[in-house]
PDB file of the backbone (N, CA, C, O) and the ligand in Angstrom, with CONECT records:
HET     ZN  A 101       1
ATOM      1  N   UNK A   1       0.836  -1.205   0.000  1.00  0.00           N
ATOM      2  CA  UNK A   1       0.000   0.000   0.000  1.00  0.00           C
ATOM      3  C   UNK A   1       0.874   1.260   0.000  1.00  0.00           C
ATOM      4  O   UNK A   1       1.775   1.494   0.806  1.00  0.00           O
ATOM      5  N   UNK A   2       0.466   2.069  -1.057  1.00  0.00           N
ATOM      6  CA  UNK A   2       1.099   3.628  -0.958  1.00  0.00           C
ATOM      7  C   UNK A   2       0.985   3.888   0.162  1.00  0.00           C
ATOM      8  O   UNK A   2       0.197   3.164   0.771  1.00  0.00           O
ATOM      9  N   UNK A   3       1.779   5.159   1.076  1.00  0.00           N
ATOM     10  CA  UNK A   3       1.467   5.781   1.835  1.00  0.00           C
ATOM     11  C   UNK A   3       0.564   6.910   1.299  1.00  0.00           C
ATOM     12  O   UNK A   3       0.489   7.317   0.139  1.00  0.00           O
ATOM     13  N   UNK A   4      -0.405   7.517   2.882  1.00  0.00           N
ATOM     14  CA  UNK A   4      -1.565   8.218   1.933  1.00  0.00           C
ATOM     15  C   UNK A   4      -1.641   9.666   2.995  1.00  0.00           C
ATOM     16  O   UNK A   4      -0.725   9.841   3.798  1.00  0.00           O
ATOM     17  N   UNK A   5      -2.507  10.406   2.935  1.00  0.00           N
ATOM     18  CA  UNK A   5      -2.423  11.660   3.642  1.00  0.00           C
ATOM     19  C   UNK A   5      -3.499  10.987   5.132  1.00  0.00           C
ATOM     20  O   UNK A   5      -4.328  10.080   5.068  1.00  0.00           O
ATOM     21  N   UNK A   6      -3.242  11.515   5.924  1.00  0.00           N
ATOM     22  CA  UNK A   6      -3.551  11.176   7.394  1.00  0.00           C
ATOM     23  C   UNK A   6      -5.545  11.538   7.037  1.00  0.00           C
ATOM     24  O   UNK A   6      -6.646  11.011   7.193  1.00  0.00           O
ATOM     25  N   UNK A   7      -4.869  12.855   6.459  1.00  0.00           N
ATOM     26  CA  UNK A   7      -6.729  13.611   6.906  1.00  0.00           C
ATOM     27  C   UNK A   7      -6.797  14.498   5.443  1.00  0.00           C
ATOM     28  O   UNK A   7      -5.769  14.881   4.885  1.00  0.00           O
ATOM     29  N   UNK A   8      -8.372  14.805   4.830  1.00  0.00           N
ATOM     30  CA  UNK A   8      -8.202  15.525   3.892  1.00  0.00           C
ATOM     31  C   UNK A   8      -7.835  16.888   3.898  1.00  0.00           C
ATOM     32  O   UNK A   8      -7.990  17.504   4.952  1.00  0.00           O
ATOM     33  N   UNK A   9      -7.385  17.464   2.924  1.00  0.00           N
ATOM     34  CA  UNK A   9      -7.437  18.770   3.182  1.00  0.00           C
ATOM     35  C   UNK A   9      -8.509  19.540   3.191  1.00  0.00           C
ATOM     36  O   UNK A   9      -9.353  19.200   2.363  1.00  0.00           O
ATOM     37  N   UNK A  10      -8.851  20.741   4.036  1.00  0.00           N
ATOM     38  CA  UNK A  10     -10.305  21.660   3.835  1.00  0.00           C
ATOM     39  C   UNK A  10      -9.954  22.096   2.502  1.00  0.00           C
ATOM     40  O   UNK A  10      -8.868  22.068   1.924  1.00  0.00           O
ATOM     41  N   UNK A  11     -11.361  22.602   2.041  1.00  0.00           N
ATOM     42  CA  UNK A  11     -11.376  23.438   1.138  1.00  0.00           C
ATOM     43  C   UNK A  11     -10.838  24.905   0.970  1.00  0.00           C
ATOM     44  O   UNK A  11     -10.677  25.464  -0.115  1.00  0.00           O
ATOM     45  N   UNK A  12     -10.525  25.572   2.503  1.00  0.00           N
ATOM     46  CA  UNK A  12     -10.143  26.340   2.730  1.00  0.00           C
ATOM     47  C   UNK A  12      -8.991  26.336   2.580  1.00  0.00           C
ATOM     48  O   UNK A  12      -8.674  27.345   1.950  1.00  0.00           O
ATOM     49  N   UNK A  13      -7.861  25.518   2.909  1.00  0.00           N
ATOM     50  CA  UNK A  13      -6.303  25.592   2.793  1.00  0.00           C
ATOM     51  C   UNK A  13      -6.497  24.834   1.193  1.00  0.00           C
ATOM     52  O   UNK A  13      -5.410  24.873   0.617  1.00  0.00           O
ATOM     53  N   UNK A  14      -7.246  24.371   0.600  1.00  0.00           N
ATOM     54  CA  UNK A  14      -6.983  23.822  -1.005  1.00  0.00           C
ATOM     55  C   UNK A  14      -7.151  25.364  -1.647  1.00  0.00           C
ATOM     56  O   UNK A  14      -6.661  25.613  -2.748  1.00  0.00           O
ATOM     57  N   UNK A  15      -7.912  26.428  -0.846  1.00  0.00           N
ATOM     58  CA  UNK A  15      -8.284  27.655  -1.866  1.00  0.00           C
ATOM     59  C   UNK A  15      -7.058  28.470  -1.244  1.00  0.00           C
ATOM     60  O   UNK A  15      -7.252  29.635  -1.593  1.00  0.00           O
ATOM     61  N   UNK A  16      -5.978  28.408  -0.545  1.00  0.00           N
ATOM     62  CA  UNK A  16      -5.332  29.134   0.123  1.00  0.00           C
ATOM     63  C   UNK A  16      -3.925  28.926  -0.613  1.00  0.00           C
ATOM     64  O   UNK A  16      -3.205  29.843  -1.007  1.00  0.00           O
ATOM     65  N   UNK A  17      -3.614  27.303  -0.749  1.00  0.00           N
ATOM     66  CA  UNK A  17      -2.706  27.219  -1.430  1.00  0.00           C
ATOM     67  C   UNK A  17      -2.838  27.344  -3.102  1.00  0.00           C
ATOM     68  O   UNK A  17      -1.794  27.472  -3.742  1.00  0.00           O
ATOM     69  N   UNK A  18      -4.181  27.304  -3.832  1.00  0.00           N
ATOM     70  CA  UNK A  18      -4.321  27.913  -5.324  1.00  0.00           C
ATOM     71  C   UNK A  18      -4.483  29.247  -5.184  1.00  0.00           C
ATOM     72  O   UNK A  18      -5.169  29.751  -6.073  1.00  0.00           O
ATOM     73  N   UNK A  19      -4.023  30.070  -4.255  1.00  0.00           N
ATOM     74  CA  UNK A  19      -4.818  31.702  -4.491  1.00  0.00           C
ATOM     75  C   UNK A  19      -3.550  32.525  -5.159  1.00  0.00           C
ATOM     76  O   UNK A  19      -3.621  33.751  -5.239  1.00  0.00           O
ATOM     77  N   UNK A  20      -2.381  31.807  -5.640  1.00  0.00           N
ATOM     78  CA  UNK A  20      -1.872  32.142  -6.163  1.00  0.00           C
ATOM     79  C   UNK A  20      -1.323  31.484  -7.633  1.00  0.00           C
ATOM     80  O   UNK A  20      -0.274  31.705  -8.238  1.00  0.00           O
ATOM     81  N   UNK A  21      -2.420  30.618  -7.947  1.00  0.00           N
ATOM     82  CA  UNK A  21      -2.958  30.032  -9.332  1.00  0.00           C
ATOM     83  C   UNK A  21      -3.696  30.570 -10.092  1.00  0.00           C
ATOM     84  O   UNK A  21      -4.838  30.121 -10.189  1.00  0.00           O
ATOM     85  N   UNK A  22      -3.277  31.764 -10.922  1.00  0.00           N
ATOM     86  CA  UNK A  22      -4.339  32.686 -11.399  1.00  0.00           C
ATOM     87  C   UNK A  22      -3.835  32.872 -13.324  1.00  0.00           C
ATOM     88  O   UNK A  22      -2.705  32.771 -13.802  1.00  0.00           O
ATOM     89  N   UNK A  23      -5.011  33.130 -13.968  1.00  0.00           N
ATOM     90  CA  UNK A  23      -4.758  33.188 -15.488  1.00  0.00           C
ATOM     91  C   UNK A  23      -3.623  34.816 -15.208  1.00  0.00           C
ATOM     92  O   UNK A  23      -3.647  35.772 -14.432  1.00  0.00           O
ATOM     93  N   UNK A  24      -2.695  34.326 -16.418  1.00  0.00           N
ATOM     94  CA  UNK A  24      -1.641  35.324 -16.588  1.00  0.00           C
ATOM     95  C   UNK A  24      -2.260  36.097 -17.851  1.00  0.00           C
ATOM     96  O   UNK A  24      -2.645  35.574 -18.897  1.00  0.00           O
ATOM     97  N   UNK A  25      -2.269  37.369 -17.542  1.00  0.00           N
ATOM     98  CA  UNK A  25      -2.864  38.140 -18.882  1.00  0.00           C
ATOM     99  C   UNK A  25      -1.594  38.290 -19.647  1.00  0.00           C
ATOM    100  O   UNK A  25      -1.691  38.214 -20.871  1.00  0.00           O
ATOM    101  N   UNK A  26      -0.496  38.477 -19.158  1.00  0.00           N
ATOM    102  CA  UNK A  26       0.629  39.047 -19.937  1.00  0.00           C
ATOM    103  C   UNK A  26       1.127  40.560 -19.581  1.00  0.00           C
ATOM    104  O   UNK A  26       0.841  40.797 -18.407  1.00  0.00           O
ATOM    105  N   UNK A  27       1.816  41.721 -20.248  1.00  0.00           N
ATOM    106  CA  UNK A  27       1.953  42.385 -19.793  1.00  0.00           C
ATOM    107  C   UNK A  27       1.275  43.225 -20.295  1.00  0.00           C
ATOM    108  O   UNK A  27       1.219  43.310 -21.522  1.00  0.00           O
ATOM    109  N   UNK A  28       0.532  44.124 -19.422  1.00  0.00           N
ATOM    110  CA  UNK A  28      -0.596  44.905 -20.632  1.00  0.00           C
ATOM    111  C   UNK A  28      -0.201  46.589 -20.393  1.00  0.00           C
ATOM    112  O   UNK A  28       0.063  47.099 -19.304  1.00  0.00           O
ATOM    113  N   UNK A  29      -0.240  47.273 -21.707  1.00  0.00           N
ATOM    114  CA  UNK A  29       0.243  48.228 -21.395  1.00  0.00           C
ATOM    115  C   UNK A  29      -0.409  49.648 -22.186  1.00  0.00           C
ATOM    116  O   UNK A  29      -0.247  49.281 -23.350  1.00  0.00           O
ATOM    117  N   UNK A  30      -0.965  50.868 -22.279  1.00  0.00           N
ATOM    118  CA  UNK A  30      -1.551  51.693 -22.314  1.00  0.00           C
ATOM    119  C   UNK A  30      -1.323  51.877 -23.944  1.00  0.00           C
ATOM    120  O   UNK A  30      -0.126  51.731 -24.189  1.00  0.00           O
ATOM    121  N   UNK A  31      -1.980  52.110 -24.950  1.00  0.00           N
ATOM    122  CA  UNK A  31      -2.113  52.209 -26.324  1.00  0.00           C
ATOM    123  C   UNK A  31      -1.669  53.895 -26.334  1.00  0.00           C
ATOM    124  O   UNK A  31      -2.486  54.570 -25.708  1.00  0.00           O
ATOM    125  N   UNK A  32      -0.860  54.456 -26.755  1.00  0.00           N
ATOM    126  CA  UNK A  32      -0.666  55.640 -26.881  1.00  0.00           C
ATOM    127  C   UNK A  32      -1.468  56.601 -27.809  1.00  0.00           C
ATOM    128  O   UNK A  32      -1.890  57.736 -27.587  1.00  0.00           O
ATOM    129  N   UNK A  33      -1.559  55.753 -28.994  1.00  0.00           N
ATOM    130  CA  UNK A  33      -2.835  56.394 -29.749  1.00  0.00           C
ATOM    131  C   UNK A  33      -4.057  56.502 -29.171  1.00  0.00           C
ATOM    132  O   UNK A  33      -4.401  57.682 -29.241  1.00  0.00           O
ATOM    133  N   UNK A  34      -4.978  55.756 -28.567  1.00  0.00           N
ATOM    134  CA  UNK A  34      -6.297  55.408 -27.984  1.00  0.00           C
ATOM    135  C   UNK A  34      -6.484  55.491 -26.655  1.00  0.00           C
ATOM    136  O   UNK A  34      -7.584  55.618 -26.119  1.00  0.00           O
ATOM    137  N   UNK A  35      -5.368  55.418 -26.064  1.00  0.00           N
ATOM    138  CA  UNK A  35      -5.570  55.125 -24.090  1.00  0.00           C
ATOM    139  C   UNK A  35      -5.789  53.876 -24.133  1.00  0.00           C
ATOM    140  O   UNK A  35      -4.948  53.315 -23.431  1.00  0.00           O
ATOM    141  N   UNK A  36      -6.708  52.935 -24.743  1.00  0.00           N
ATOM    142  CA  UNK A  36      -6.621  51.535 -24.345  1.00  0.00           C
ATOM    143  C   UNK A  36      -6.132  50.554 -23.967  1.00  0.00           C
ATOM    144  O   UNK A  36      -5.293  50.045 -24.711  1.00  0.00           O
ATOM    145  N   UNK A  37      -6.352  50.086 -23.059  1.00  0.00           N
ATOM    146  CA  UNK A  37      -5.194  48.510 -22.683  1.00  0.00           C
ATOM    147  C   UNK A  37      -4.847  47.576 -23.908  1.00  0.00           C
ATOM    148  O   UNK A  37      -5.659  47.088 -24.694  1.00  0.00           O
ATOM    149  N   UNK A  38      -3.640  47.445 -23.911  1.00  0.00           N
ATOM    150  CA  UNK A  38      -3.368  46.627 -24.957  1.00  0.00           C
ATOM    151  C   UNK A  38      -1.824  45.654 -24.855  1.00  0.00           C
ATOM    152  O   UNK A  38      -0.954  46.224 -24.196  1.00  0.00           O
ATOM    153  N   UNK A  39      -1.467  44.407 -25.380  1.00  0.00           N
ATOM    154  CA  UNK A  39      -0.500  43.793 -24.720  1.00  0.00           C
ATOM    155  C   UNK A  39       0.909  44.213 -25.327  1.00  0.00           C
ATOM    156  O   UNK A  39       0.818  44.652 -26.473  1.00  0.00           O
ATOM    157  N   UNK A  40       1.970  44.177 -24.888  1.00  0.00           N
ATOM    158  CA  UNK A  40       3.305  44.821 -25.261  1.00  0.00           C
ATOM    159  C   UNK A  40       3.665  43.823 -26.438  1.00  0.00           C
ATOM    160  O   UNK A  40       3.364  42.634 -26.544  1.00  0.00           O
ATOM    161  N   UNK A  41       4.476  44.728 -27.392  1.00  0.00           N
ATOM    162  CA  UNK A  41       4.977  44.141 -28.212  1.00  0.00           C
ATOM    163  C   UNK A  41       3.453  43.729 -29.166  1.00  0.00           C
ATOM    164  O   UNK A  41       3.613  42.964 -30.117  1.00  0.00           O
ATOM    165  N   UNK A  42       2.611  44.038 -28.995  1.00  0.00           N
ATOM    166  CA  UNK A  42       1.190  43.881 -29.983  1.00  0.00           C
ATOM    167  C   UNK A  42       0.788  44.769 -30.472  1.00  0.00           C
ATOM    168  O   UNK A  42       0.954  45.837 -29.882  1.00  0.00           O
ATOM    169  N   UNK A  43       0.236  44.768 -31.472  1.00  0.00           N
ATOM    170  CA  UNK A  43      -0.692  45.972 -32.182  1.00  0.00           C
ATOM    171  C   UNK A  43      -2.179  46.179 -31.381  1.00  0.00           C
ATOM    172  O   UNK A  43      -3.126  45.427 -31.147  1.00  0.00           O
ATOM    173  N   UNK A  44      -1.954  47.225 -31.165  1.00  0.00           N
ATOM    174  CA  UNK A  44      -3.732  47.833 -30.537  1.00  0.00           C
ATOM    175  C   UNK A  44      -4.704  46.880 -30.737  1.00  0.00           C
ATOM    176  O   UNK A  44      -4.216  46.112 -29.907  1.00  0.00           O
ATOM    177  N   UNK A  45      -5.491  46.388 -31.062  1.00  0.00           N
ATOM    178  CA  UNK A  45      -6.806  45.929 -31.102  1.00  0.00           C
ATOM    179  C   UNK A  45      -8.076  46.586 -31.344  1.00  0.00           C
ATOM    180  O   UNK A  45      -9.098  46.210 -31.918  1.00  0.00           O
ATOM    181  N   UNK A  46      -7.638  48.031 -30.559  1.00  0.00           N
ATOM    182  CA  UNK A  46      -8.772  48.544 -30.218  1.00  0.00           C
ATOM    183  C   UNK A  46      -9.016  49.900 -31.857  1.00  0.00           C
ATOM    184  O   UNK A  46     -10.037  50.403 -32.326  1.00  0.00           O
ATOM    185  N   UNK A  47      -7.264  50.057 -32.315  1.00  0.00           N
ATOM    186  CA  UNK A  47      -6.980  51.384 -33.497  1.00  0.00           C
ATOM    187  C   UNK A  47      -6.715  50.049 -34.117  1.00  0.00           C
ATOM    188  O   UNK A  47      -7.624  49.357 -34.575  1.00  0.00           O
ATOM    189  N   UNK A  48      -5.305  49.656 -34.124  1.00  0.00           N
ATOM    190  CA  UNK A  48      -4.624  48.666 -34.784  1.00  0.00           C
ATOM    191  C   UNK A  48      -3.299  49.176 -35.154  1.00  0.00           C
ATOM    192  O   UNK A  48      -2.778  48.869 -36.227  1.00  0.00           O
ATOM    193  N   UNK A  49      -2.739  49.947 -34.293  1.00  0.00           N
ATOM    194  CA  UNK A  49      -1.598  50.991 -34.642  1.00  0.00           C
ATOM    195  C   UNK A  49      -0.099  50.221 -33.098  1.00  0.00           C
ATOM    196  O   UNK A  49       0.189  49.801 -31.977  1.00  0.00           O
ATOM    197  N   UNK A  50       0.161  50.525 -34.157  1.00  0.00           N
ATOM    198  CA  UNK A  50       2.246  49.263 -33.755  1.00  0.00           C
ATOM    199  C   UNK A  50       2.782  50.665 -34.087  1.00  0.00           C
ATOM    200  O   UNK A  50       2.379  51.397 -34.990  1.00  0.00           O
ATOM    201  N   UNK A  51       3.936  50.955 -33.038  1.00  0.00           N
ATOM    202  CA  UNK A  51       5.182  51.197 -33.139  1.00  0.00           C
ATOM    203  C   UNK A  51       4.715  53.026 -34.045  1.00  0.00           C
ATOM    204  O   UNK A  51       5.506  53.350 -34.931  1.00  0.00           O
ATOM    205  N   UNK A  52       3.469  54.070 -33.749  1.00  0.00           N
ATOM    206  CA  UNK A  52       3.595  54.502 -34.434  1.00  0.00           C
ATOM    207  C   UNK A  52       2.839  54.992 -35.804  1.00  0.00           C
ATOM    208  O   UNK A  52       2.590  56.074 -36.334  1.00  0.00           O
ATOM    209  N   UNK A  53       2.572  53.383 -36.134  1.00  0.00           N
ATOM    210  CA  UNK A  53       2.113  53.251 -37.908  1.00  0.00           C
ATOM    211  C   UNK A  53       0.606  52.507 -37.803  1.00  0.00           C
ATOM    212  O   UNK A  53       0.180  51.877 -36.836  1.00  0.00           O
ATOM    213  N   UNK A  54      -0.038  52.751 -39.014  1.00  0.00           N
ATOM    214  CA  UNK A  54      -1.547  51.442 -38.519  1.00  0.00           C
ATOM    215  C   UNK A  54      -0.597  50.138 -39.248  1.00  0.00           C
ATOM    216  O   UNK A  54      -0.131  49.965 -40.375  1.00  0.00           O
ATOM    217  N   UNK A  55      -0.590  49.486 -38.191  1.00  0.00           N
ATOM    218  CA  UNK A  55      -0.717  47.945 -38.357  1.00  0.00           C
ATOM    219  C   UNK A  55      -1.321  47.184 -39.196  1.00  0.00           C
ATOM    220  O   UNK A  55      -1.035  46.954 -40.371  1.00  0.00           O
ATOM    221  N   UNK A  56      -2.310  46.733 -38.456  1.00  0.00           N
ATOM    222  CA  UNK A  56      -3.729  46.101 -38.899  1.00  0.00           C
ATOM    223  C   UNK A  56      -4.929  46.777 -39.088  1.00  0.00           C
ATOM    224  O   UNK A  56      -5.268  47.588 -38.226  1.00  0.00           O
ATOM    225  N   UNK A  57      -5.669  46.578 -40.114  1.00  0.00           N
ATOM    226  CA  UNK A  57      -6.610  47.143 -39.918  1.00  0.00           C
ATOM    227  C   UNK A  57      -7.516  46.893 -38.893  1.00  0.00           C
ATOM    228  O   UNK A  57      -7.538  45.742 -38.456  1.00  0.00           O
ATOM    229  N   UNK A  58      -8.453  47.922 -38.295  1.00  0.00           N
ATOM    230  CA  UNK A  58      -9.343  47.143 -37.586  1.00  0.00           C
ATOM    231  C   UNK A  58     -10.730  47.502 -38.049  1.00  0.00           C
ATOM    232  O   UNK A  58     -10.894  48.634 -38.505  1.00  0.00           O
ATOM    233  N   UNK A  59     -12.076  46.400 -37.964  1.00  0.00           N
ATOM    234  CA  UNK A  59     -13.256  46.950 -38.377  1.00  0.00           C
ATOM    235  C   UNK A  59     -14.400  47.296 -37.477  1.00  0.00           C
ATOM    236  O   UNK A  59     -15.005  46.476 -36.786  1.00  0.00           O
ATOM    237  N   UNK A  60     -14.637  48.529 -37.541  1.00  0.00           N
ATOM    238  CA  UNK A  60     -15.477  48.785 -36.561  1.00  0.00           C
ATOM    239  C   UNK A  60     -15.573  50.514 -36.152  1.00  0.00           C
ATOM    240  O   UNK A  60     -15.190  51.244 -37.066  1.00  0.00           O
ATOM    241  N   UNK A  61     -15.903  51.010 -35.260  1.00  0.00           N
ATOM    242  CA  UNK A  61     -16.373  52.341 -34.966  1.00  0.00           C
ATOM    243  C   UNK A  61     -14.702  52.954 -34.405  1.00  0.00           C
ATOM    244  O   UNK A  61     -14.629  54.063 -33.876  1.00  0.00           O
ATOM    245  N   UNK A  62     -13.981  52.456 -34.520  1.00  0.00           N
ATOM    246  CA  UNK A  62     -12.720  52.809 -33.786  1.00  0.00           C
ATOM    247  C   UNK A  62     -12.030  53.640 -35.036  1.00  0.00           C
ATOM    248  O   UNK A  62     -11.557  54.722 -34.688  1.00  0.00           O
ATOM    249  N   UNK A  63     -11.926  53.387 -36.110  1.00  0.00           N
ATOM    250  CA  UNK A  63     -11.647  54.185 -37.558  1.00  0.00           C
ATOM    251  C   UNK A  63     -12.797  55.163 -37.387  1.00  0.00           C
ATOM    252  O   UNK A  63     -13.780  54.550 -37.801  1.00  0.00           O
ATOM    253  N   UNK A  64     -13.241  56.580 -36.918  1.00  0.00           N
ATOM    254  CA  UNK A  64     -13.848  57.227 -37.134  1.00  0.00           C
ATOM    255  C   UNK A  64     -12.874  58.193 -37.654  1.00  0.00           C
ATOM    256  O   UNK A  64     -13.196  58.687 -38.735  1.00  0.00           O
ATOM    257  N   UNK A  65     -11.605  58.639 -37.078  1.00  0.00           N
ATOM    258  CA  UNK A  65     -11.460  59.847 -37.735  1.00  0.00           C
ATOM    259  C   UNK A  65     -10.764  59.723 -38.852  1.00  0.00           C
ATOM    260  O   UNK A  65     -10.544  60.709 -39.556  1.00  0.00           O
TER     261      UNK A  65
HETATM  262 ZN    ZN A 101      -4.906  51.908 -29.744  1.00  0.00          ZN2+
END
């Protein structure tokens, strides 16, 4: 027989030791054109503007001017 744990763990110390198991967004960082959050080293999402230049296009109400 394996050896096994004496007693279970609560749910409380199972949520205590995952509370630092969390989705990683990456590094997100302020769109200079738009203000929007957007991830480093990515093109906007929100304009579609890299480094400056439009990137990508994007479709939607965000091309107004
Ligand atoms: Zn932007």
């Amino acid at each position: 027989m394996p050896p096994l744990p004496k007693r279970k763990y609560p749910k409380a110390r199972q949520g205590k030791r995952r509370q630092h198991i969390k989705a990683n967004l990456g590094h997100v960082v302020e769109c200079p054109q738009c203000r929007n959050p957007r991830l480093a080293h990515n093109a906007c999402p929100t304009c579609g503007n890299y480094h400056g230049r439009q990137a990508v296009t994007v479709a939607g109400p965000a091309l107004s001017d």
